[in-house]
C-alpha positions as CSV (number, residue, x, y, z in Angstrom):
1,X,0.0,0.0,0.0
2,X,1.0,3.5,-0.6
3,X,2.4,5.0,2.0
4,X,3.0,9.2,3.6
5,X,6.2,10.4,4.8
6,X,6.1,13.9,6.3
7,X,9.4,15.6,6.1
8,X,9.3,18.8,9.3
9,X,11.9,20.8,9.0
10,X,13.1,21.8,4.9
11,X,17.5,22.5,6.3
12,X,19.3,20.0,4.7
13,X,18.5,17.1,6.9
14,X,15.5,17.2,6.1
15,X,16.2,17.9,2.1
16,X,18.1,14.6,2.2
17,X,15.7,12.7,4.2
18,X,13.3,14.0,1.8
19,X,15.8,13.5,-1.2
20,X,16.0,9.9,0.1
21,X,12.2,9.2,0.5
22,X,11.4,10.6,-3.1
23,X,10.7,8.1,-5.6
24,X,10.1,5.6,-3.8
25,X,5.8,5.3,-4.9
26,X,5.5,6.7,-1.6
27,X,4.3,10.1,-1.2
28,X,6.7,12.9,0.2
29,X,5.4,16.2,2.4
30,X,8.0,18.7,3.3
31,X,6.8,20.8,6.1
32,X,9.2,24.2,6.9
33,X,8.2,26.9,8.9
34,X,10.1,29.4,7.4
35,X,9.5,31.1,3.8
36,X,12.5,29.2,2.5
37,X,14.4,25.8,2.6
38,X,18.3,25.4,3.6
39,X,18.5,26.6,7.3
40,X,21.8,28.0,8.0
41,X,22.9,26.5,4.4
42,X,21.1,29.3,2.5
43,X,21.4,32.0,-0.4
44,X,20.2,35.2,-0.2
45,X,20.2,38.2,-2.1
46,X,21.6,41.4,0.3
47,X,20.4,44.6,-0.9
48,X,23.8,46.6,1.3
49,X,26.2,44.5,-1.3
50,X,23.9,44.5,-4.4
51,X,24.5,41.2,-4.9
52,X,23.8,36.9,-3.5
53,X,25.5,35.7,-0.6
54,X,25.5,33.1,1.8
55,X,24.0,32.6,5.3
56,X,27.3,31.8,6.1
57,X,30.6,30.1,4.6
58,X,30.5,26.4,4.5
59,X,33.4,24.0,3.5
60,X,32.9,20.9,1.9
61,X,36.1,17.9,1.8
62,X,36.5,15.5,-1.0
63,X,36.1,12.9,1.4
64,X,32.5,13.7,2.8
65,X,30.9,11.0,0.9
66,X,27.3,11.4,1.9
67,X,27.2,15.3,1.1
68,X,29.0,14.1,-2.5
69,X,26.0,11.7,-2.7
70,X,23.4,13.7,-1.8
71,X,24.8,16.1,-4.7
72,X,25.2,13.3,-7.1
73,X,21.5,12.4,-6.7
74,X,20.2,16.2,-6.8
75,X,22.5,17.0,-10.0
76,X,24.6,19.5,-8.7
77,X,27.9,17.6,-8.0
78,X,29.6,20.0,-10.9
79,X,28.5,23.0,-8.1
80,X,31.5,22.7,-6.3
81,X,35.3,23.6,-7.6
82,X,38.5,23.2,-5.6
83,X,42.1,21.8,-6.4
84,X,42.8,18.8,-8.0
85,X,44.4,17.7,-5.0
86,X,45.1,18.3,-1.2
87,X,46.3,21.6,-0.8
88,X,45.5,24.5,1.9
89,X,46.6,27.5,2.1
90,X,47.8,29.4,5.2
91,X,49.4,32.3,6.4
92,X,50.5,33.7,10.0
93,X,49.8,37.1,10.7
94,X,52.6,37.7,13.5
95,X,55.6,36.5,11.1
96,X,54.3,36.7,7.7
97,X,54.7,32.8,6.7
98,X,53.0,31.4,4.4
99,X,52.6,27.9,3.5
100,X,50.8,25.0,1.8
101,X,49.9,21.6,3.4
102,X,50.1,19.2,0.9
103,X,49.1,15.7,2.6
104,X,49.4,12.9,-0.2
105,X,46.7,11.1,-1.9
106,X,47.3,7.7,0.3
107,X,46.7,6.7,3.9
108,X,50.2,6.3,4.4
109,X,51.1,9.7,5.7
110,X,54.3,10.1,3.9
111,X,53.9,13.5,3.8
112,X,54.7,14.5,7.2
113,X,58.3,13.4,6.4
114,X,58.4,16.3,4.1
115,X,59.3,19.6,5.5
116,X,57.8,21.2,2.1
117,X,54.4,19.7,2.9
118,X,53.6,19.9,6.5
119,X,53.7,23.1,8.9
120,X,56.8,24.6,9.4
121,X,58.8,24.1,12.5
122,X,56.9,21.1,13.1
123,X,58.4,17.7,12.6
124,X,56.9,14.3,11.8
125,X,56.9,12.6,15.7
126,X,54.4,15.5,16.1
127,X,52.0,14.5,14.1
128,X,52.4,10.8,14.9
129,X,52.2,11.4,18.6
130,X,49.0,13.8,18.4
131,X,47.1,11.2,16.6
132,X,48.1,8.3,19.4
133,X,47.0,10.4,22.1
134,X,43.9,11.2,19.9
135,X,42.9,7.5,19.3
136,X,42.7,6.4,22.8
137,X,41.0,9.5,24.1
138,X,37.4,8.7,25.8
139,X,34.0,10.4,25.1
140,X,34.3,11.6,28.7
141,X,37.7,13.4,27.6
142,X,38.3,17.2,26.1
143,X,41.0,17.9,24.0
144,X,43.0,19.7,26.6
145,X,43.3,16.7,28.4
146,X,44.8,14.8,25.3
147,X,46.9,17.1,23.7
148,X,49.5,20.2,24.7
149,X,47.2,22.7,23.3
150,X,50.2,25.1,22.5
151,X,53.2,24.9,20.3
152,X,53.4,24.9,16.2
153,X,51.7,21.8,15.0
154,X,48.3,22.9,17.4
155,X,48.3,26.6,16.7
156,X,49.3,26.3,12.9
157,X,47.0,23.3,12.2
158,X,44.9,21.8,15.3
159,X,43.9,24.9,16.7
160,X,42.2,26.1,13.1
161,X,40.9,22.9,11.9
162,X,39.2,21.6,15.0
163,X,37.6,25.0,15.7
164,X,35.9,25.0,11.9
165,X,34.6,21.2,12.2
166,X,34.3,21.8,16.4
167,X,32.4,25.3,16.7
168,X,34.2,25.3,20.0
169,X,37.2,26.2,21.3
170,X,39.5,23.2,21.1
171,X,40.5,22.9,24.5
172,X,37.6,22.3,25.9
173,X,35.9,20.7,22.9
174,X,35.0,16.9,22.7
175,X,38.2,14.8,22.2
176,X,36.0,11.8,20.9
177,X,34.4,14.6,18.0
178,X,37.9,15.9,17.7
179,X,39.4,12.4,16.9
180,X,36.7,11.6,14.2
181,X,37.5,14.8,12.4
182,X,40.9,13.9,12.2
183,X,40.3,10.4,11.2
184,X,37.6,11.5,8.5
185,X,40.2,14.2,7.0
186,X,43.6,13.8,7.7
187,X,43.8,10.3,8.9
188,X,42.0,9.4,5.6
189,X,45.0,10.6,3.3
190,X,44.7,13.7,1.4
191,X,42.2,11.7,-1.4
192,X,39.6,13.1,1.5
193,X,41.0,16.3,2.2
194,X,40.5,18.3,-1.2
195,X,38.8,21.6,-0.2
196,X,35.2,22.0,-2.3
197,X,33.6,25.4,-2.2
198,X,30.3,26.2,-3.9
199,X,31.9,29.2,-5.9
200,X,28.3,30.2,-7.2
201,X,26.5,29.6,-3.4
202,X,24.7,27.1,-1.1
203,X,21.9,27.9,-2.6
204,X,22.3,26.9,-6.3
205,X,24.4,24.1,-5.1
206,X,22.6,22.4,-2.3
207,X,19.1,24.2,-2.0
208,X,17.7,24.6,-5.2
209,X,18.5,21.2,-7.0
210,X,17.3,19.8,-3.8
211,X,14.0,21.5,-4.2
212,X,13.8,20.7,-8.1
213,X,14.5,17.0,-7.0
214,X,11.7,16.6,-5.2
215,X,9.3,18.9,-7.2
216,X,10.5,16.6,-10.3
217,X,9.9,13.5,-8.0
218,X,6.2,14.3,-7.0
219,X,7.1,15.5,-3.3
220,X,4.7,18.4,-1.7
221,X,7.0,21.4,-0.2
222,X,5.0,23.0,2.4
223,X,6.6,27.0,3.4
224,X,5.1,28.5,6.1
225,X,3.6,25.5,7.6
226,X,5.2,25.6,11.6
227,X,4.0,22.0,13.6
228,X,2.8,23.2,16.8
229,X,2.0,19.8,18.1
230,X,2.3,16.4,18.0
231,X,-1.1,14.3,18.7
232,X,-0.1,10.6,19.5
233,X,-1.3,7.5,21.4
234,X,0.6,5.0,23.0
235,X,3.3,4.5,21.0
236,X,2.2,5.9,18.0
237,X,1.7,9.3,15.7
238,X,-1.2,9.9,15.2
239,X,-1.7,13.6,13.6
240,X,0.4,16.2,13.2
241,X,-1.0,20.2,14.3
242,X,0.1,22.8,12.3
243,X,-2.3,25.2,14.0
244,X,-4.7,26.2,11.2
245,X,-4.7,22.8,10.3
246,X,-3.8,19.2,11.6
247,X,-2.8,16.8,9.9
248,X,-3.6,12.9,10.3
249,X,-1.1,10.3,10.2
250,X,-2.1,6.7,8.6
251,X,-1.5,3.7,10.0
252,X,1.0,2.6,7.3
253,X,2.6,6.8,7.2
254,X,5.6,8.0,9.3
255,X,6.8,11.2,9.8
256,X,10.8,12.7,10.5
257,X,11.6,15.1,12.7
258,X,14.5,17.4,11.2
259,X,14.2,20.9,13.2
260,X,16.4,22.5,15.3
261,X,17.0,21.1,19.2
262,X,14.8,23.7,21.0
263,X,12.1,23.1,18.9
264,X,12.7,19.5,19.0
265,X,12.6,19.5,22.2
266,X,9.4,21.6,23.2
267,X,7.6,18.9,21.0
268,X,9.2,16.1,22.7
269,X,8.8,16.6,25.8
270,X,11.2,14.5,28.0
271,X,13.7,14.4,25.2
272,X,17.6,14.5,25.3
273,X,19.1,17.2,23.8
274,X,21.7,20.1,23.7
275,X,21.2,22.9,25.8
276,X,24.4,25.1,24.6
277,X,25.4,26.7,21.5
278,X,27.9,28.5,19.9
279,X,28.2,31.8,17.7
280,X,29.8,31.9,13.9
281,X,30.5,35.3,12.2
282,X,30.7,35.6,9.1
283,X,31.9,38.8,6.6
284,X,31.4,39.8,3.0
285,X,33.2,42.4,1.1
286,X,32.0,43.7,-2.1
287,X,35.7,43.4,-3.9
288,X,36.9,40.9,-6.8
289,X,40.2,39.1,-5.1
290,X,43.4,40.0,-6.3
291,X,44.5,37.1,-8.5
292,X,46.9,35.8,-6.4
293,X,45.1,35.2,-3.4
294,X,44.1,31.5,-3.0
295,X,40.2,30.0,-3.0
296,X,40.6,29.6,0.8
297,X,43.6,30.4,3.2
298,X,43.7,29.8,6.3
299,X,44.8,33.1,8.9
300,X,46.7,32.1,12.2
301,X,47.2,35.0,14.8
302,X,44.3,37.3,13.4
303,X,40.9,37.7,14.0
304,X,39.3,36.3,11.0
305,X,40.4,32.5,10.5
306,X,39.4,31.7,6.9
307,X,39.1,33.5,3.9
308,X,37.2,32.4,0.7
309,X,37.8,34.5,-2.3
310,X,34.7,34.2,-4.8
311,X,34.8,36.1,-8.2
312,X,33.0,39.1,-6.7
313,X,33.5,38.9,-3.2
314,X,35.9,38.3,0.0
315,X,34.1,36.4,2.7
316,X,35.4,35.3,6.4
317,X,34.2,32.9,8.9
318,X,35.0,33.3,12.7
319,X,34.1,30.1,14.5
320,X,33.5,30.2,18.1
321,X,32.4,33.4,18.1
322,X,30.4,34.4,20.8
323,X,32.8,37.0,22.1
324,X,32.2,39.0,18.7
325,X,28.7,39.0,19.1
326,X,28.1,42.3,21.0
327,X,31.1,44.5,19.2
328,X,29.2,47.1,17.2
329,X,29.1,46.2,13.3
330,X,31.1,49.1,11.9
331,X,33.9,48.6,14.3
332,X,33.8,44.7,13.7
333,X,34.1,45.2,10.1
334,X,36.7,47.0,10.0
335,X,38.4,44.8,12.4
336,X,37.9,42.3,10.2
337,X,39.2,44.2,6.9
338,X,42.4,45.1,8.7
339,X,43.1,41.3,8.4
340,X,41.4,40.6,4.7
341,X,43.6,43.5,3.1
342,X,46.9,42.5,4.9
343,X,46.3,39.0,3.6
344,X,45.1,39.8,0.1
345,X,47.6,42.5,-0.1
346,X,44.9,45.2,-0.9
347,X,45.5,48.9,0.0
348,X,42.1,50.1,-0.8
349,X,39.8,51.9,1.6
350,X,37.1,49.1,2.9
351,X,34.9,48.4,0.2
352,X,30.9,47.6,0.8
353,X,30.4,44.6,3.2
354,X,28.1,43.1,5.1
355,X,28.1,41.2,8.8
356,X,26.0,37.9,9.3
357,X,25.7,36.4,12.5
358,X,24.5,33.2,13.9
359,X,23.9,33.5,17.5
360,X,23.1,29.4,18.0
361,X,24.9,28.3,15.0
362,X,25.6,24.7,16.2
363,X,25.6,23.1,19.8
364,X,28.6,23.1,21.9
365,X,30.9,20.8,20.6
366,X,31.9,20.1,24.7
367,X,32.0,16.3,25.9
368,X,29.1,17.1,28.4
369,X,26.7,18.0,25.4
370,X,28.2,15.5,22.9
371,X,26.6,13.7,25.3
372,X,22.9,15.1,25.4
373,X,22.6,14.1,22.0
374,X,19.9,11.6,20.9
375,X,19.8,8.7,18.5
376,X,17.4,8.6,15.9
377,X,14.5,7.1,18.0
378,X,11.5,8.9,19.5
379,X,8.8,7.8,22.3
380,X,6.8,7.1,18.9
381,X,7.4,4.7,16.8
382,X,6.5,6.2,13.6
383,X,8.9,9.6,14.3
384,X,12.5,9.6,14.1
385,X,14.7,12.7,14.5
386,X,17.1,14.2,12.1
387,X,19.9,16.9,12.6
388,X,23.1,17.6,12.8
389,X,23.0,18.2,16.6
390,X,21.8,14.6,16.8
391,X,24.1,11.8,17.8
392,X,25.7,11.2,14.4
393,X,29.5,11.1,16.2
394,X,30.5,14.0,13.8
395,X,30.3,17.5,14.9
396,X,27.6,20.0,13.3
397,X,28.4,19.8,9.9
398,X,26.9,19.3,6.7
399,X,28.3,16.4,6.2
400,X,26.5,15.4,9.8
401,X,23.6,16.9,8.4
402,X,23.3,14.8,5.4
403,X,24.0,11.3,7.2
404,X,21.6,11.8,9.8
405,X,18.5,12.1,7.2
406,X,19.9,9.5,4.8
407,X,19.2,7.3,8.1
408,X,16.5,8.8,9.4
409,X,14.3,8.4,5.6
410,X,16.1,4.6,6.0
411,X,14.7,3.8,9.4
412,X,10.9,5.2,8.5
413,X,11.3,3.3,5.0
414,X,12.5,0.5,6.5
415,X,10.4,0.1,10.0
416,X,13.4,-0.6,11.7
């Protein structure tokens, strides 16, 4: 018999759960509250620049195979551009140093035998040591009580990639999170660590082809359509309220669950979740990059830490950044310009730019609320959860994203 799965919640958890569940001679209902789909993985058009940006910068790595697959499926694996192999850019601010880390393609990390490839003033029994303190580090465990959080291999490489996967200050971020990132990028060889960038935006890369996808595939989208309730008995779903209108659930139907842990949780009652978050700022400037600046570079000992250069545009991503949150946006801009034209080498006056920021941009990346997060399961048996913020054992990421409605869409398909 035909069944109904009801998608809640249109960021890309959901799309891929939705993605997933399309096709299938089933019938697909996308539910989002807001106006638009993507979440925090959105385009937008700013009227300040004159021109479409994103919610915020997001990274992609050869090596994230379900956010490659969920592109593959939509059509839009062509959207993302980066090097033909491992290389990333970075330079340090208090001496001027730049480099490239060039792992090699293999797992064998021959590379960090090579003084040309890995950070300088580092030396190979660093890297090798960091990853066997990593491997036997507990979920109880933060990083700080693995590692020496100081010296060159953790400030020039560590410290930066751990806060972009992490969200959270390495120190006292997960060591179990921190070990998987590692093990995922780095520990995978450098066939998983080519950087992908959507040069023309989230939104034509991830979003759109998503919602053509389903259109094509004979799901219903639903904007503006909030769930205020859940109506269940025993250990079943049984409708769904959307307020103006509620929503029954079939014996046969299921529904998944992909909204953001507060709103999870005030459906839920009784459910685990996390309770802390962290900030991510993000900067554009209205200025074509001079042509030797990289696609992305790293910045140690500045304020900004990454820099993606986009034909029309500089943009910057602070991670962990709550502490920027209440500096006034003039003065953060141009705080944030000092270090985009020392980089880029530009003597220009600050061009037009514009300041996004995401107050709750992912959960705390801490052991204590690694913790908090919940499988896929609910109280009901025909509801599972999706998110990044659930327990997927990545950090919040797209990739995270991505895996957790590929299994959600698999579990209600499935019945298991």
């Amino acid at each position: 018999m035909p069944r109904t799965f009801h998608v809640i919640g249109a960021g890309l958890a959901g799309l891929s759960a939705g993605v997933r569940l399309a096709g299938t001679g089933h019938g697909v209902i996308v539910h989002e509250a807001a106006p638009q789909a993507g979440g925090r993985c959105r385009s937008y058009f700013d009227q300040t620049l004159g021109m479409a940006i994103d919610n915020g910068n997001h990274l992609v790595l050869s090596g994230n195979r379900a956010t490659l697959g969920f592109l593959a499926t939509i059509g839009s694996s062509d959207r993302l551009v980066g090097p033909a192999t491992a290389a990333v850019d970075f330079i340090d601010l208090a001496t001027r140093e730049r480099w490239t880390l060039r792992p090699n393609e293999g797992r064998m990390p021959w590379w960090i035998f090579d003084a040309g490839r890995r950070v300088p003033g580092t030396v190979s029994f660093d890297y090798l040591a960091a990853a066997a303190r990593l491997l036997w580090a507990s979920p109880a465990q933060r990083i700080d009580q693995v590692l020496t959080c100081s010296g060159p291999l953790y400030d020039r490489l560590l410290h930066p990639l751990l806060l972009a996967a992490l969200n959270t200050e390495p120190p006292a971020a997960s060591a179990a999170l921190a070990r998987t990132v590692i093990a995922e990028t780095l520990g995978a060889g450098g066939a998983a660590c080519r950087p992908l960038i959507a040069r023309d935006g989230l939104g034509a890369a991830f979003i759109e082809p998503a919602l053509e996808f389903l259109a094509q595939h004979g799901a219903t989208i639903c904007f503006g359509h909030r769930l205020r309730a859940i109506e269940a008995r025993g250990d079943r779903v049984e409708g769904l309220d959307f307020g103006e209108d509620t929503i029954p659930i079939g014996a046969e139907d299921a529904a998944i669950l992909a909204v953001p842990p507060p709103v999870a949780t005030a459906l839920i009652p009784g459910l685990s979740a996390p309770t802390e978050f962290r900030a991510i700022v993000n900067a554009h400037f209205r200025i074509a990059p001079p042509a030797t600046l990289p696609p992305m570079i790293g910045v140690i000992n500045g304020i900004v830490e990454w820099i993606f250069a986009f034909p029309d545009r500089l943009a910057v991503t602070i991670s962990g950044a709550d502490r920027l949150l209440d500096t006034p946006r003039e003065e953060l801009a141009a705080l944030l310009w000092r270090d985009v034209a020392q980089v880029a080498g530009l003597a220009d006056s600050m061009p037009p730019w514009q300041i996004v920021r995401e107050r709750r941009a992912t959960f705390a990346a801490t052991p204590e609320q690694d913790a908090l997060r919940p499988g896929p399961q609910t109280p009901w048996t025909n509801l599972v959860l999706a998110g990044d913020w659930t327990a997927t054992g990545l950090p919040a990421t797209i990739e995270g994203a991505i895996r957790s409605g590929n299994r959600a869409a698999e579990r209600v398909a499935t019945g298991v």
